[in-house]
Every structure is written in structure tokens, then in C-alpha cells.
C-alpha positions in Angstrom: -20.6 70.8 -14.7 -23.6 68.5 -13.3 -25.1 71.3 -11.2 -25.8 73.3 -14.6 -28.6 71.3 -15.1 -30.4 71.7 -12.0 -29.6 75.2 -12.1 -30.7 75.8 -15.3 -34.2 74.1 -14.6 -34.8 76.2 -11.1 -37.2 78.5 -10.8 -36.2 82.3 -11.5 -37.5 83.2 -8.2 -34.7 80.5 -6.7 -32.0 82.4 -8.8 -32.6 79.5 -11.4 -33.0 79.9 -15.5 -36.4 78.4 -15.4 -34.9 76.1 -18.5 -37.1 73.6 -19.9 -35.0 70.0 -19.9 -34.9 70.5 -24.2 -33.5 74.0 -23.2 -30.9 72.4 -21.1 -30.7 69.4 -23.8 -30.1 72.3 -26.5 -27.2 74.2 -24.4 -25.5 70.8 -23.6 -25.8 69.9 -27.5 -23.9 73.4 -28.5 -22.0 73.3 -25.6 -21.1 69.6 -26.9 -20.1 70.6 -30.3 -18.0 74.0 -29.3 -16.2 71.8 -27.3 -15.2 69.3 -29.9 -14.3 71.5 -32.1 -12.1 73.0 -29.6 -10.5 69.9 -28.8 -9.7 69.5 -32.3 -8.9 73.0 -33.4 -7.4 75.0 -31.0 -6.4 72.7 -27.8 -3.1 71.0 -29.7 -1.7 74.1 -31.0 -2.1 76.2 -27.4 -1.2 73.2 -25.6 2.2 73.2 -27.9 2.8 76.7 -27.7 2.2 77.0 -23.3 2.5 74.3 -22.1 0.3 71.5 -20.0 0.8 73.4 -16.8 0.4 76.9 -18.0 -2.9 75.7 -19.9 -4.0 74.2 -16.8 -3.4 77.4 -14.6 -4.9 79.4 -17.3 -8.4 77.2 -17.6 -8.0 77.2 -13.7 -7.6 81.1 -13.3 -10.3 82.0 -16.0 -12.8 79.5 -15.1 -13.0 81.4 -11.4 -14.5 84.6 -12.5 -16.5 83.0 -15.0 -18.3 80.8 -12.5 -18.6 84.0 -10.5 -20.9 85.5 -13.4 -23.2 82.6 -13.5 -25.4 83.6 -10.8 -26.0 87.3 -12.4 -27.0 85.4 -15.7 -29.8 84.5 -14.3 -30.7 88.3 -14.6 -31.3 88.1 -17.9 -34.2 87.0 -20.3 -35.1 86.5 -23.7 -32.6 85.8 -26.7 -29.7 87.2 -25.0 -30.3 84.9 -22.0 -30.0 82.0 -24.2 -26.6 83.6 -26.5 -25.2 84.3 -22.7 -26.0 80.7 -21.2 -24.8 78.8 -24.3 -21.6 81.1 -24.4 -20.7 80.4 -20.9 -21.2 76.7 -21.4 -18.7 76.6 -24.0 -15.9 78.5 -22.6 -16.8 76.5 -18.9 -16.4 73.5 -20.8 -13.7 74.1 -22.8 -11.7 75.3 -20.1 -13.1 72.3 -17.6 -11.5 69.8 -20.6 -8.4 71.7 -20.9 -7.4 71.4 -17.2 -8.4 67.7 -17.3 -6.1 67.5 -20.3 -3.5 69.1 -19.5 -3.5 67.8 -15.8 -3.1 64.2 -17.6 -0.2 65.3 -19.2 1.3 66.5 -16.6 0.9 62.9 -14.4 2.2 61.4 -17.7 5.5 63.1 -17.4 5.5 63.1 -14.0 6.3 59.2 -14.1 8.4 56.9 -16.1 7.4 55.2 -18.9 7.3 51.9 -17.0 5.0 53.2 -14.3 2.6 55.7 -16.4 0.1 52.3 -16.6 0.1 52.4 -13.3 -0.1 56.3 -12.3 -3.5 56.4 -15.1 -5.0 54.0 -13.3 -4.7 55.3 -9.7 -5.9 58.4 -11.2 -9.1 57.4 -13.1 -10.3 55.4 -10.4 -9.6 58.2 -7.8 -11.8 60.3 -10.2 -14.5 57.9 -10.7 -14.8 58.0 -7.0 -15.5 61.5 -7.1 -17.6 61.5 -10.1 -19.6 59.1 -7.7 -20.1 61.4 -5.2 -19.9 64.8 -7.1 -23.5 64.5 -7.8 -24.9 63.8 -4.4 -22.7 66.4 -3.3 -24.1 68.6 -5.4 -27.4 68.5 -5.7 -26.9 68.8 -1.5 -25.5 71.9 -1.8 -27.8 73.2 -4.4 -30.9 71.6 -2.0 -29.2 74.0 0.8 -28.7 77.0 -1.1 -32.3 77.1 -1.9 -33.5 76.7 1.1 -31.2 79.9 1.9 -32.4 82.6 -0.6 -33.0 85.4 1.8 -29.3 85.0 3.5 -27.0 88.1 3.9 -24.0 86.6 2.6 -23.9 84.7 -1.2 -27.9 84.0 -0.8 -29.2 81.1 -3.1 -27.1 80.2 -6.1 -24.5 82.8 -5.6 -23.3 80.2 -2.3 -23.2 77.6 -4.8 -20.8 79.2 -7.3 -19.0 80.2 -4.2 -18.0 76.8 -3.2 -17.6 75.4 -6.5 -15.1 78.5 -7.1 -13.2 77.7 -3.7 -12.8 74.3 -5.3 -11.0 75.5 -8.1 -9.6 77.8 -6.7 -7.5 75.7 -4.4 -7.0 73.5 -7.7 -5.2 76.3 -9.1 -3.4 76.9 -5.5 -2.0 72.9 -5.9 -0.5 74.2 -9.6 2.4 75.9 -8.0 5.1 75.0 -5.6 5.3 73.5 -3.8 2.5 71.3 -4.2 3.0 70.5 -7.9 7.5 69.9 -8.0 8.0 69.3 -11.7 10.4 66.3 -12.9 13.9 67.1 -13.4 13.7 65.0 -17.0 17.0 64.2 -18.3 17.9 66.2 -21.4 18.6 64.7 -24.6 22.0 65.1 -26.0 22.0 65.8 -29.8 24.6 64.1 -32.1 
């Protein structure tokens, strides 16, 4: 989550963290670390157990209210600002990698063997376009929603979280049918 960091180093009165950049440094580290040990731990075994596509609706479905609490976050101060902010880093992480995980398992078995080279390709390169212009897009919205603190509706930050939680939320939308049909895969007979 790019925008973290310019969220996090925002002024309190812009509905920001005031985080120095070693604060943010320090979060990203844990948040770093949770995550790999998540990855090795716990992802393989759930995956195994719910499957790719459950694992990805379930990091999509959680991930909305927990982007909806990052805003009030910013509420809070001290020692239990910093357990709070480096808490919600992990889980958003972890369930930002397990959709990306398990969405690549998915396109895996969504193709023949013969054309899975083909499908990762179209895919990381359609991502590294976005990862491009995520940033820019952004910190643009982030720019806007400063300049909009005293707004009725979602003032400040809370617009941001809005729009990154429409975003996932119509990712989660695209996990059912019909937008995501599931291959009939032959079964295997046993001997």
C-alpha cells in the first residue's frame, strides 16, 4: 500500500499520523517480517485447506473494513498508535499478498499448461503498468483529499480510503460469476 507512506508522514491536522520517515521505515520493517512469516507459516496450509478463490474473496472481503478503520487510527496517540498502525500493516499486507497469491493461482489453472507462459506474462506486464501509474494516481488523490478536509461527505483521508475500498471492492465483485467462470478441468481417473 504506497499511499501508507504519505499518509503516515501527514500532518495530524490533515487526518495524517504525523510519522517520522524511520517511523514509517520501522512499520514497513515489521510489517515486512509479519508478512514473511505469514507466507511461510500460515499461507500454504489455508491456501490447501480453502482454496485460491475462497482465500482471495476472504483477503478481498476483510481487507474492506479494515481500510475503513484507517482513517479513525489516526485518532489515536502514543504507544497504542504505534501497536494499532503496525497491526493493521500486517494484516493489510498479508491479506494484499494473499489475494495476489491466490489470484495467480487461479490464472495458472485457468490455462493449459502450454499457455500458462504466456497467460504470466500478459499478466505481470499488465500489472507493472499499473504499478507505474498507481503511484501518481495516488499521491493525486491523496493531494485532493487534502485539499478537501472541511467537506461534508468522507472529508480528507476518509475520501481516500473510500476509493481505495471501491477498488477492492469491485475486485471482490469480479470474484464471482459471472466475471470469474472457473475451468471445467478434466478429472483424473484412478486405476
Amino acid at each position: 500500500m504506497q499511499i501508507f507512506a504519505l499518509w503516515a508522514v501527514s500532518d495530524k491536522s490533515y487526518g495524517g499520523l504525523s510519522f517520522s520517515s524511520q517511523d514509517v521505515g520501522e512499520v514497513l520493517t515489521i510489517s515486512g517480517l509479519g508478512l514473511l512469516m505469514f507466507q511461510l507459516l500460515l499461507y500454504p496450509p489455508m491456501e490447501r485447506k480453502l482454496g485460491p478463490l475462497m482465500v482471495t474473496r476472504l483477503s478481498a472481503a476483510v481487507s474492506i473494513p479494515l481500510l475503513a478503520c484507517f482513517p479513525f487510527i489516526a485518532m489515536l496517540s502514543g504507544l497504542v498508535l504505534h501497536l494499532v498502525v503496525n497491526l493493521a500493516s500486517i494484516l493489510r499486507n498479508t491479506l494484499s499478498v494473499s489475494l495476489v497469491t491466490g489470484l495467480f493461482i487461479l490464472q495458472n489453472d485457468a490455462v493449459a499448461q502450454s499457455e500458462r507462459a504466456a497467460a504470466n506474462g500478459i499478466s505481470l506486464t499488465a500489472m507493472s503498468v499499473f504499478k507505474a501509474f498507481g503511484p501518481a494516481g495516488g499521491g493525486a488523490l491523496f493531494s485532493w483529499a487534502q485539499k478537501r478536509q472541511v467537506a461534508a461527505f468522507l472529508p480528507g483521508d476518509q475520501m481516500v480510503f473510500f476509493v481505495l475500498n471501491l477498488v477492492q471492492g469491485i475486485g471482490l465483485i469480479l470474484t464471482f460469476k459471472p466475471f470469474l467462470a472457473q475451468p471445467n478441468l478434466p478429472s483424473v481417473a484412478s486405476n
